[in-house]
MIDOSE-1310 file (N, C-alpha, C; in nm, 2 decimals, decimal comma, always signed):
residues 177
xxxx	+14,47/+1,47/-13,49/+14,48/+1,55/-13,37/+14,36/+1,54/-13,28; +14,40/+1,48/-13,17/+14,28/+1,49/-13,06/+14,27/+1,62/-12,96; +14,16/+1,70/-12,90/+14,13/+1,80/-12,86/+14,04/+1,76/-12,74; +14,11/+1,74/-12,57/+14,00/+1,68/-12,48/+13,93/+1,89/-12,51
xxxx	+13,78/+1,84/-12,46/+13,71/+1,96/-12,43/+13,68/+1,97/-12,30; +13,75/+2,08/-12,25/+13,66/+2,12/-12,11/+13,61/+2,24/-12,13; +13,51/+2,23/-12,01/+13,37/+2,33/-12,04/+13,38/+2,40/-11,85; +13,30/+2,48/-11,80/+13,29/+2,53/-11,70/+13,26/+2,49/-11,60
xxxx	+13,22/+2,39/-11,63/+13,13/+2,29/-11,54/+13,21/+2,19/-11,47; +13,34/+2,25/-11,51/+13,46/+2,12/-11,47/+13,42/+2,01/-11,48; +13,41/+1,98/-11,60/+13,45/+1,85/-11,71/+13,52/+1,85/-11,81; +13,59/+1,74/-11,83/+13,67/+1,77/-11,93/+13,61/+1,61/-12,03
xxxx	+13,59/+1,63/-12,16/+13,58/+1,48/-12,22/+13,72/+1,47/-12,32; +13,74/+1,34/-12,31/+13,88/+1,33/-12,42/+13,85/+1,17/-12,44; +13,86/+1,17/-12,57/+13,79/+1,03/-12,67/+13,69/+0,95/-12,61; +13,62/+1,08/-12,57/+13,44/+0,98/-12,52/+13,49/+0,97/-12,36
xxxx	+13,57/+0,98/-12,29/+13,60/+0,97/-12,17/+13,51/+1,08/-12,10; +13,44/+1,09/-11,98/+13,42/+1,24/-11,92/+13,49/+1,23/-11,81; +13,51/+1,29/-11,76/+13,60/+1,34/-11,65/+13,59/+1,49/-11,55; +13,59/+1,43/-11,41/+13,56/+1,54/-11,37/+13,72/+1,61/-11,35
xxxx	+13,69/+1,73/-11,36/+13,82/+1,84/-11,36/+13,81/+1,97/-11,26; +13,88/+2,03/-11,22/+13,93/+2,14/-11,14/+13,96/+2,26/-11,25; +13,89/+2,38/-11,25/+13,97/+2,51/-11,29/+14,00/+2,59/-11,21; +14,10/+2,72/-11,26/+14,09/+2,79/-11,22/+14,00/+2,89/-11,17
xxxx	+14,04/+2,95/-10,99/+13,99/+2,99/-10,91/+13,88/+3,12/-10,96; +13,94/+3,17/-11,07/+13,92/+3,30/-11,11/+13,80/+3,26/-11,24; +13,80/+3,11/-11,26/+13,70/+3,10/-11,39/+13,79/+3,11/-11,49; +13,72/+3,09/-11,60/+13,78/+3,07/-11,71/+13,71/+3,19/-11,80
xxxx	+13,83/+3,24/-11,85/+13,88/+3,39/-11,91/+13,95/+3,38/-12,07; +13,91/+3,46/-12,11/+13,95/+3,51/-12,28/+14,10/+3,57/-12,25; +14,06/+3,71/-12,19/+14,18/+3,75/-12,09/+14,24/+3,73/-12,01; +14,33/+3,62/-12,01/+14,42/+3,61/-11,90/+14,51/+3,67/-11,89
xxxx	+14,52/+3,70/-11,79/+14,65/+3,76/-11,69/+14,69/+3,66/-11,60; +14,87/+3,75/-11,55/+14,94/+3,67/-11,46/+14,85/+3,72/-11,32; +14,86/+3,61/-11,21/+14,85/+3,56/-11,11/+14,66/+3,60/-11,10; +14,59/+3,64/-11,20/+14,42/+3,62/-11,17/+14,35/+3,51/-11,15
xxxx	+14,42/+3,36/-11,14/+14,37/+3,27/-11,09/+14,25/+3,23/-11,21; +14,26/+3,25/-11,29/+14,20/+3,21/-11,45/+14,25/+3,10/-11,51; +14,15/+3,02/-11,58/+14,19/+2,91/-11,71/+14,18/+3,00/-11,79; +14,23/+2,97/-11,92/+14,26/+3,09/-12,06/+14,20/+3,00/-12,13
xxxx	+14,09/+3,06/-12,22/+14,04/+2,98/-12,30/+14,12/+2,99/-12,43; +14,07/+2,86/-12,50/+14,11/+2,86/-12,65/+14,19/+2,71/-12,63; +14,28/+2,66/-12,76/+14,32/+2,54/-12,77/+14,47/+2,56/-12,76; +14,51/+2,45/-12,62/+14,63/+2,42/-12,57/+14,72/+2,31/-12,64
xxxx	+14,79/+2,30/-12,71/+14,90/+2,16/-12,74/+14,95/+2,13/-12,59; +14,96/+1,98/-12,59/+15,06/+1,93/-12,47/+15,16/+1,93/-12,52; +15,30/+1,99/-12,44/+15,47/+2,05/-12,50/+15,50/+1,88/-12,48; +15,50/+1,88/-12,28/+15,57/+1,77/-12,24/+15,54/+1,73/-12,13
xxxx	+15,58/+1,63/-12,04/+15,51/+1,57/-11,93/+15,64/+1,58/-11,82; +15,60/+1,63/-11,72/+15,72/+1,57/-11,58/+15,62/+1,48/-11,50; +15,73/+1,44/-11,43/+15,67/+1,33/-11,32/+15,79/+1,34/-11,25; +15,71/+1,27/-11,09/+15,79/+1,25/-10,99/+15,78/+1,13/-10,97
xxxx	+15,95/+1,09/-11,04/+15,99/+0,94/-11,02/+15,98/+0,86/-10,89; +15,95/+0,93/-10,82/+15,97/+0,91/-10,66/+15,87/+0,87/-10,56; +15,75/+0,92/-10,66/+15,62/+0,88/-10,64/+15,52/+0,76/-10,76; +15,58/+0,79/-10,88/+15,49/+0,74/-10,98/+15,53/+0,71/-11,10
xxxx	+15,55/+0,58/-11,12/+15,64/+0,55/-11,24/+15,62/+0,64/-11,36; +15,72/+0,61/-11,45/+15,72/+0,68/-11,57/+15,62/+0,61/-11,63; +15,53/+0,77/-11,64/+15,37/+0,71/-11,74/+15,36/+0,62/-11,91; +15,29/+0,64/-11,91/+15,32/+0,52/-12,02/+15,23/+0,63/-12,12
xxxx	+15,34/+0,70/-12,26/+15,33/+0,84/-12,29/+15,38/+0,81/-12,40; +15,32/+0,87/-12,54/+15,36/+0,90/-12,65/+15,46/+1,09/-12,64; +15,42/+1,14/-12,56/+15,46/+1,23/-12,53/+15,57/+1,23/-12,51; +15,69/+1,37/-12,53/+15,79/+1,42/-12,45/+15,78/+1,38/-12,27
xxxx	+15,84/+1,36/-12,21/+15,82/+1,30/-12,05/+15,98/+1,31/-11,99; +15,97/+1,37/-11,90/+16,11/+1,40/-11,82/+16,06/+1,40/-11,67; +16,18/+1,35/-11,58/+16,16/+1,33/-11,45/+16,18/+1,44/-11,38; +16,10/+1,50/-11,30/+16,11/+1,62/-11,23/+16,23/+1,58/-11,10
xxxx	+16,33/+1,70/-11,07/+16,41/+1,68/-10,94/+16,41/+1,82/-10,83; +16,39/+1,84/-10,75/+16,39/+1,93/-10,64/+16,46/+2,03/-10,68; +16,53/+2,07/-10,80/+16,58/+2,16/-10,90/+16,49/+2,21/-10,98; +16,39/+2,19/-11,01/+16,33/+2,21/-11,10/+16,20/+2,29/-11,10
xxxx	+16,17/+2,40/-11,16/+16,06/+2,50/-11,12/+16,06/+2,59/-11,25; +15,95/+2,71/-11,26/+15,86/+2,75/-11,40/+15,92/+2,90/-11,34; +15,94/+2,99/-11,41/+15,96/+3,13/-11,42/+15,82/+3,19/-11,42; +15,74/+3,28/-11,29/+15,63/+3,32/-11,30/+15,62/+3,52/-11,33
xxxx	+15,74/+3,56/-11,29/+15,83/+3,68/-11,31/+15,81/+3,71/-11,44; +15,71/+3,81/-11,46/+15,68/+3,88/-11,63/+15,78/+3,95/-11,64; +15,86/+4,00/-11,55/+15,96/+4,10/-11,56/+16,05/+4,02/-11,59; +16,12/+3,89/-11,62/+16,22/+3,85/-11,64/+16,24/+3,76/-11,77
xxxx	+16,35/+3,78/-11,85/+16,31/+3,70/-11,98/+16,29/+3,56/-11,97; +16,34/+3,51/-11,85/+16,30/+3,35/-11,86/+16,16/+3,30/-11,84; +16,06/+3,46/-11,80/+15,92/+3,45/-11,79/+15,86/+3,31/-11,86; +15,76/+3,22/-11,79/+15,64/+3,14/-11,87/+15,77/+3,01/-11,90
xxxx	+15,89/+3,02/-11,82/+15,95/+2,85/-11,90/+15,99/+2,82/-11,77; +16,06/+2,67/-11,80/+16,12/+2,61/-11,71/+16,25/+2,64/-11,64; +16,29/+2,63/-11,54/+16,42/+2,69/-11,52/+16,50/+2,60/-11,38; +16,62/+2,63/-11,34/+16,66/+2,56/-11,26/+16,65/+2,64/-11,15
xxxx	+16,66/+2,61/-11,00/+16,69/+2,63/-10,90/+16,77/+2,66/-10,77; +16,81/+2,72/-10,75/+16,78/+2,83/-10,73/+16,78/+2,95/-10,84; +16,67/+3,02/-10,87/+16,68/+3,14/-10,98/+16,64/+3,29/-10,94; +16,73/+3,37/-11,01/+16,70/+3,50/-10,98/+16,55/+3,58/-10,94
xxxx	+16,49/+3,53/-11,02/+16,32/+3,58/-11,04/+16,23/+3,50/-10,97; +16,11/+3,52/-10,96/+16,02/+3,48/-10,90/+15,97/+3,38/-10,95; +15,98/+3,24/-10,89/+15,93/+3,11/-10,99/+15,82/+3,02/-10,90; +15,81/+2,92/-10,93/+15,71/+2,82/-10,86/+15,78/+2,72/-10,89
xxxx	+15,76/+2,64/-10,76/+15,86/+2,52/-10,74/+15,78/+2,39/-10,79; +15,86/+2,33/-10,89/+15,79/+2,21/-10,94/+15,74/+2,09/-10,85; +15,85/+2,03/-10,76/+15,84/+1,96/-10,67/+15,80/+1,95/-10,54; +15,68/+1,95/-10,52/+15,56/+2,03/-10,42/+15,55/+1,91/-10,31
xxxx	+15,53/+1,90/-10,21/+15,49/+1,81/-10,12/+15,35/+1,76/-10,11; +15,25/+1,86/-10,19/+15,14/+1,86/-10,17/+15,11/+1,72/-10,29; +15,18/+1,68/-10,39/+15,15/+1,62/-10,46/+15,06/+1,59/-10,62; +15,02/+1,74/-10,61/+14,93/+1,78/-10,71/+15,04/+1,83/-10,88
xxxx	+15,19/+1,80/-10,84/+15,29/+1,78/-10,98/+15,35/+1,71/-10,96; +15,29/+1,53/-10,90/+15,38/+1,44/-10,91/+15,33/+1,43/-11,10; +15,30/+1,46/-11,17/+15,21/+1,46/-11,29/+15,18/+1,58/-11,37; +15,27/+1,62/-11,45/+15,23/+1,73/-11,51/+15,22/+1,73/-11,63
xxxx	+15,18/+1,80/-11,71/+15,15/+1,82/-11,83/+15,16/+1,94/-11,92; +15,28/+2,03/-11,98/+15,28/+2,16/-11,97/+15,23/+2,20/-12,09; +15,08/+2,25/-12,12/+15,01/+2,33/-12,25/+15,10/+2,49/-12,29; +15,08/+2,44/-12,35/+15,12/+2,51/-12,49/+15,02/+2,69/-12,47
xxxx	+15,04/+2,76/-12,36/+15,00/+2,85/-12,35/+15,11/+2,98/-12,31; +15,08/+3,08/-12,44/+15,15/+3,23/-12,41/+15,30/+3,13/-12,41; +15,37/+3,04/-12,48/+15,46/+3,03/-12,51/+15,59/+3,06/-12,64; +15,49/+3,12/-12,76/+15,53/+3,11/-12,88/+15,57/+3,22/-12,90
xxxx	+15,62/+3,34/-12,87/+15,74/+3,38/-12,76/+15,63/+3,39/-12,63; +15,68/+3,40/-12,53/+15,58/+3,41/-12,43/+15,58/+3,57/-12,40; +15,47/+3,61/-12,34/+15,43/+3,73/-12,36/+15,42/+3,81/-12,20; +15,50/+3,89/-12,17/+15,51/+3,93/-12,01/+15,37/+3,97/-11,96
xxxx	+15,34/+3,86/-11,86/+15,19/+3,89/-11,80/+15,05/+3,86/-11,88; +15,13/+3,77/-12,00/+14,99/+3,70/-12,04/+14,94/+3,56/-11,94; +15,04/+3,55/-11,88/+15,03/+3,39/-11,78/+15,10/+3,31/-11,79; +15,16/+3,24/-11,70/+15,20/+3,15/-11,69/+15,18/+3,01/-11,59
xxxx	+15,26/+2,89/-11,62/+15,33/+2,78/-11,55/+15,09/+2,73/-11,58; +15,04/+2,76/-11,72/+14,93/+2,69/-11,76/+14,96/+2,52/-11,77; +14,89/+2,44/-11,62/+14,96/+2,32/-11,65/+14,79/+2,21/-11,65; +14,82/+2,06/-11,70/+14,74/+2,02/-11,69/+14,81/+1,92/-11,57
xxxx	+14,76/+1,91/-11,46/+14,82/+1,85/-11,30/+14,73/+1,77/-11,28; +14,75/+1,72/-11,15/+14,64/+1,61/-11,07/+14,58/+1,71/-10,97; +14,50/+1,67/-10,95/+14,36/+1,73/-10,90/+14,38/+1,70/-10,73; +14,36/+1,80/-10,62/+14,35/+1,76/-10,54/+14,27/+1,67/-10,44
xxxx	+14,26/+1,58/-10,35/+14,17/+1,50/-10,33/+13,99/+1,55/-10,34; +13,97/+1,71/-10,29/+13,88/+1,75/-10,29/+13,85/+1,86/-10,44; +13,89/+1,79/-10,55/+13,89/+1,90/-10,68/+13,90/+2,08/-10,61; +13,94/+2,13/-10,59/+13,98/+2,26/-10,50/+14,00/+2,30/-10,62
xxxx	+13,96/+2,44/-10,63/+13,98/+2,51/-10,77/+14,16/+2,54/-10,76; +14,20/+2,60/-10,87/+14,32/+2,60/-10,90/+14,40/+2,68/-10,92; +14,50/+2,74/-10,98/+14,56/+2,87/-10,99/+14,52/+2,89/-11,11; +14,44/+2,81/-11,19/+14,42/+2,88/-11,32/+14,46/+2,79/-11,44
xxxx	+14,54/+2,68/-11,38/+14,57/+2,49/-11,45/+14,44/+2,42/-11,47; +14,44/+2,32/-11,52/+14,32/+2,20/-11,55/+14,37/+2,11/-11,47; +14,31/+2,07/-11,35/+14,33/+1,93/-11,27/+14,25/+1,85/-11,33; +14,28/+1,71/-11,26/+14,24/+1,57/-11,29/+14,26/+1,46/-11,20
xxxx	+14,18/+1,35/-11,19/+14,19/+1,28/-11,07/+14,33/+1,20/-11,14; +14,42/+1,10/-11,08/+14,52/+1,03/-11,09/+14,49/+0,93/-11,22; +14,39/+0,81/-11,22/+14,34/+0,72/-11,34/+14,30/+0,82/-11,45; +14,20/+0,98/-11,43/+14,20/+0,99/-11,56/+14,31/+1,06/-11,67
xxxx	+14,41/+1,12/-11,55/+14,54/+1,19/-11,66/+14,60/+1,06/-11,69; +14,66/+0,95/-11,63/+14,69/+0,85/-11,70/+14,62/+0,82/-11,80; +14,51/+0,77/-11,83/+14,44/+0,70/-11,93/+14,44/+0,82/-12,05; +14,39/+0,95/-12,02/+14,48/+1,10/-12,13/+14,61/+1,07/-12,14
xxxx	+14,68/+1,05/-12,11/+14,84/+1,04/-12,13/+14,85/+0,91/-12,23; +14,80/+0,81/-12,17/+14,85/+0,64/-12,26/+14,76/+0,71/-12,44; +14,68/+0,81/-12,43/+14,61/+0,82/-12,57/+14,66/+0,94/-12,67; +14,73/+1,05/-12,58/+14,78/+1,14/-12,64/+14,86/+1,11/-12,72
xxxx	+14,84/+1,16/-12,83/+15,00/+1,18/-12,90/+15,04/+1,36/-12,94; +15,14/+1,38/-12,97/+15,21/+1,51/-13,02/+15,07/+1,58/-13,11; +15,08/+1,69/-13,11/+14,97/+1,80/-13,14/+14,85/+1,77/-13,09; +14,82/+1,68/-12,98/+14,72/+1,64/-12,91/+14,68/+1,81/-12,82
xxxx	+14,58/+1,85/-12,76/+14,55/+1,95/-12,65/+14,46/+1,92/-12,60; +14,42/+2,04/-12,49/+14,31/+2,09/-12,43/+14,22/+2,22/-12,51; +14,10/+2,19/-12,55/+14,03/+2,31/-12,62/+13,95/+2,37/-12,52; +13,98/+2,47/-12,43/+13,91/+2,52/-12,31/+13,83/+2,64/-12,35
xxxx	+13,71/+2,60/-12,26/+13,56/+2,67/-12,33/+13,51/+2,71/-12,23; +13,47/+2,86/-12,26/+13,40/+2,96/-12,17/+13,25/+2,93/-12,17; +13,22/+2,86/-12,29/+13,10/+2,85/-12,25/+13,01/+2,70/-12,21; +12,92/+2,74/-12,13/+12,84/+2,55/-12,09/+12,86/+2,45/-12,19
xxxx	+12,88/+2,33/-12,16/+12,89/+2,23/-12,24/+12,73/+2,24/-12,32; +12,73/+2,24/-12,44/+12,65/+2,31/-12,53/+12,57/+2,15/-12,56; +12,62/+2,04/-12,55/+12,54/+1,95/-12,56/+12,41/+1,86/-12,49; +12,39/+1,95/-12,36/+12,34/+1,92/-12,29/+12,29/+1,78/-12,19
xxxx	+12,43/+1,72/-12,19/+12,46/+1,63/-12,11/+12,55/+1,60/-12,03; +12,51/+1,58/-11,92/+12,64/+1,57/-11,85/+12,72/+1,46/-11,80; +12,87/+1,52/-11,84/+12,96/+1,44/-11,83/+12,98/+1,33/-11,75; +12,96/+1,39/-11,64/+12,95/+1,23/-11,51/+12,85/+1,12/-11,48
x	+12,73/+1,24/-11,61/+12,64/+1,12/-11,52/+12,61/+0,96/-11,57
């Protein structure tokens, strides 16, 4: 099992890779809640991967991988049982639309957070995305520039994650440089 680490400092390393990364707006929290713009710490499994065929070929993935369609969007609605999953479109509750124009889920990655039942208002739609051109913090997802989620993806395999860490990268180096 591989565990990329990201640290505060928006870095993420994954098999000696460093990488710069995007968190959430709110910082990164023990306690997370729905819509505080927080990363949740602790260790994430990758479920499965969407992509937008329309933009970016099918990644080259040991992973589960399915093509996202303008139907397709996450249940953000703690009040509703389909809370924290995928769902189709048009839906009763309050959701987020997978298929964004902005481009930041032509690439997704969906961790394994508050899913095991999911838990109303522990958080949701925790994804690992592409990063926007200017890393812009995030709703509370792990971004990434485009070459480095690919090159994470070609190495993942199943029980692979993200181990997300509240505190400084403790080794005193940094990732980029």
């Amino acid at each position: 099992m591989n565990a990329g680490l990201v640290f505060p400092e928006n870095r993420l390393i994954w098999n000696g890779r460093r990488m710069r990364c995007a968190l959430g707006k709110g910082g990164i929290r023990a306690d997370k809640r729905e819509g505080d713009g927080a990363t949740p710490t602790g260790f994430y499994p990758f479920r499965r991967v969407f992509h937008r065929p329309d933009r970016l070929p099918f990644p080259e993935c040991a992973l589960p991988v399915d093509a996202l369609t303008p139907a397709d969007g996450w249940c953000d609605d703690p009040a509703h049982p389909d809370y924290n999953r995928f769902v189709t479109l048009p839906h009763p509750a309050r959701c987020e639309h997978l298929w964004r124009d902005d481009g930041v889920y032509d690439l997704i990655v969906v961790l394994g957070h508050n899913d095991d039942p999911p838990k109303a208002g522990l958080g949701s739609a925790i994804f690992l995305h592409l990063a926007h051109p200017d890393f812009r913090p995030t709703e509370g997802c792990v971004a990434l520039g485009l070459s480095d989620l690919l090159a994470l993806l070609a190495a993942a395999r199943p029980g692979d994650g993200l181990q997300i860490s509240a505190t400084a990268n403790a080794s005193g180096f940094d990732p980029l440089a």
